[in-house]
Wavefront OBJ file of the C-alpha trace (Angstrom):
o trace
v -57.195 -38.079 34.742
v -55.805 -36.196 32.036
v -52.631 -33.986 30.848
v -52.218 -30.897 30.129
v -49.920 -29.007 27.594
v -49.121 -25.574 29.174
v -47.656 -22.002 28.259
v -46.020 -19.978 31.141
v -44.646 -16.313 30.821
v -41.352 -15.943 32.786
v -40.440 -12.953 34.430
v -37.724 -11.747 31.175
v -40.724 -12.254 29.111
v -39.612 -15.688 27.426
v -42.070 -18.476 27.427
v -42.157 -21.603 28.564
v -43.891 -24.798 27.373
v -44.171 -28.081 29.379
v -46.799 -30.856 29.944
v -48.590 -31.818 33.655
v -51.046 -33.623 35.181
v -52.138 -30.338 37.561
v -51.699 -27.142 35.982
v -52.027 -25.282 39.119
v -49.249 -27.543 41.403
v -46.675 -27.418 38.478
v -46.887 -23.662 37.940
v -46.887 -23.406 41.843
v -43.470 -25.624 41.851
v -42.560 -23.468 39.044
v -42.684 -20.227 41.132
v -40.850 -22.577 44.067
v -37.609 -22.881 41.680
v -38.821 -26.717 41.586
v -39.502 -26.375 37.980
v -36.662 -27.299 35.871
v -33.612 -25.135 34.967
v -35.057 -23.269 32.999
v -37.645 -21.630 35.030
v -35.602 -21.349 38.075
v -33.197 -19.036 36.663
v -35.695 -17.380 34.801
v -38.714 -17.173 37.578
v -42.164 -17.480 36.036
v -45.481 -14.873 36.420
v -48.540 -16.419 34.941
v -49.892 -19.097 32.607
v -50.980 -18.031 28.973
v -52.247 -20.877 28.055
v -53.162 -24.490 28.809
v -54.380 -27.489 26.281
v -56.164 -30.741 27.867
v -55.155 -33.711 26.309
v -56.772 -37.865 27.441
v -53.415 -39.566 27.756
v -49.554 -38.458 27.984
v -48.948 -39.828 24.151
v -50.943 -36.765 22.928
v -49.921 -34.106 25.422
v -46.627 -35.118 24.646
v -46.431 -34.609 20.928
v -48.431 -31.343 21.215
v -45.899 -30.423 23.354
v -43.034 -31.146 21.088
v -44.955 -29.258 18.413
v -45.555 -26.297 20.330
v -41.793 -26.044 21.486
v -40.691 -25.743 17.200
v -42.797 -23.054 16.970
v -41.596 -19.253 16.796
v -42.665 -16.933 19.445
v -45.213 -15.083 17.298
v -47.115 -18.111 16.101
v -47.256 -19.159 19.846
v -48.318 -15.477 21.026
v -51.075 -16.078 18.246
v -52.022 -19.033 19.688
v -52.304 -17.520 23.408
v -54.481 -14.779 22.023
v -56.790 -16.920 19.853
v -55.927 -15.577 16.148
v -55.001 -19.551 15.782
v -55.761 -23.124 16.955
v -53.471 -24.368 14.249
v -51.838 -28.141 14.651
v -49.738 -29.061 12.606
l 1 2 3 4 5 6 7 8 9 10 11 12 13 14 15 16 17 18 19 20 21 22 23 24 25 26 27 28 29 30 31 32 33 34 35 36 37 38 39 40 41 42 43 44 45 46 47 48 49 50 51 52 53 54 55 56 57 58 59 60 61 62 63 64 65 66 67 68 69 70 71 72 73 74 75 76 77 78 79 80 81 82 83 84 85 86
C-alpha cells in the first residue's frame, strides 16, 4: 500500500494539499464536509494533482514542502512546467 500527496481545487479557487492512502475516498469525504475545516467551509471540485509516495515518512515531507510553496510554483507544478523538489 502506498500514500499519496494530493492537490484539490476548492470551489473559491484556493487549493488544497493533504496526504491519503485512497485518493478517490478522501476527495469523496472531502466533497461530504468530512474533510477537515478547511475544505468544509470552502467545498472542493476536482483534484489537480496527486504524487505516490512507498511509506507515510515521504508523503509526509513532500507534503510539508508542497504546503511552503506559493500558488504559482504549485499551479506550475499541476500543469507540468516543473517537477521541482526541493
Amino acid at each position: 500500500m502506498g500514500y499519496f500527496v494530493y492537490i484539490l481545487k476548492c470551489k473559491d479557487g484556493s487549493l488544497y494539499t493533504g496526504i491519503t492512502t485512497d485518493v478517490k475516498r478522501r476527495f469523496r469525504e472531502h466533497k461530504e464536509g468530512k474533510g477537515g475545516h478547511y475544505t468544509s467551509s470552502r467545498g472542493v471540485l476536482k483534484i489537480l494533482h496527486t504524487e505516490q509516495f512507498k511509506n507515510r515518512s515521504l508523503a509526509s515531507k513532500r507534503e510539508v514542502e508542497l504546503k511552503g510553496w506559493s500558488r504559482s510554483k504549485k499551479m506550475n507544478l499541476i500543469v507540468g512546467k516543473t517537477t521541482e523538489r526541493e
